[in-house]
C-alpha positions in Angstrom: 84.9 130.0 140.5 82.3 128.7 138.3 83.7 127.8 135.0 80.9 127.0 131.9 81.5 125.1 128.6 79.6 125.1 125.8 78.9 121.8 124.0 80.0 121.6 120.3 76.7 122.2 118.2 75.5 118.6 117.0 74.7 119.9 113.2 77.7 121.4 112.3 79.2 117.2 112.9 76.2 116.2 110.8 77.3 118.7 107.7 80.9 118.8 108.3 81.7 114.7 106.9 85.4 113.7 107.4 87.1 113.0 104.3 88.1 109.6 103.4 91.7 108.3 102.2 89.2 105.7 100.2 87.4 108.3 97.9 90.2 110.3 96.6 92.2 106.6 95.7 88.9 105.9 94.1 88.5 109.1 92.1 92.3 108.6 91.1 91.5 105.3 89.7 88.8 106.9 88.2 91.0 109.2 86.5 93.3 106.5 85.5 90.5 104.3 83.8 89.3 107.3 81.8 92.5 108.0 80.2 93.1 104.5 79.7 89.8 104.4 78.2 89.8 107.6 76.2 93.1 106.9 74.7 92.0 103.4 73.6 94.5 101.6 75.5 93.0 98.4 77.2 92.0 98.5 81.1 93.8 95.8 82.6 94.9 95.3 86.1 98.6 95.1 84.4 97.8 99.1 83.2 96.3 99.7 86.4 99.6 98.2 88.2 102.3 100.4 86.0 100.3 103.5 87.0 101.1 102.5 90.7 97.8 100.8 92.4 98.3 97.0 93.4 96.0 94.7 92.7 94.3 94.6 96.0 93.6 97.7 95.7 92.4 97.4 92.1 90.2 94.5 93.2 88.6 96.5 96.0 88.1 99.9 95.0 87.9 98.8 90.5 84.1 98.3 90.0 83.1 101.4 91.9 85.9 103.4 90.3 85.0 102.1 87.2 81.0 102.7 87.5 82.6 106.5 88.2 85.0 106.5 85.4 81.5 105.4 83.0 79.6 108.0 85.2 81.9 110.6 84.2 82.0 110.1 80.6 78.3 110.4 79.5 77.7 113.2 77.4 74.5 115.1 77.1 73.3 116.5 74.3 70.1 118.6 73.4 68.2 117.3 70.6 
């Protein structure tokens, strides 16, 4: 008996991207810096650390969480 199979289509691995534990621990830091931020409580790593992130974590993921926590919270206005 002959038996065929079909290769899986090489653009649907090229559109489909895997999701990353990193990004969503970035975009909740993110969050986490914005509220700090909005409600004019200092951003520390002593905040970040009672909301729950260490501060490895803050040290590795901070500056790109924080250039999308500033990313986030430019407003555009017309003139």
């Amino acid at each position: 008996m002959i038996r065929y199979v079909t290769r899986p289509d090489p653009i649907a691995k090229i559109i489909a991207k895997p999701r990353r534990c990193a990004r969503s621990v970035e975009d909740r830091l993110a969050d986490i810096i914005q509220e700090l931020g909005h409600a004019g409580e200092p951003i520390s790593i002593e905040a970040l650390r009672q909301r729950g992130f260490s501060g490895a974590v803050v040290h590795r993921i901070g500056p790109a969480a924080l250039a999308q926590a500033r990313r986030r919270s430019i407003r555009q206005t017309a003139a």
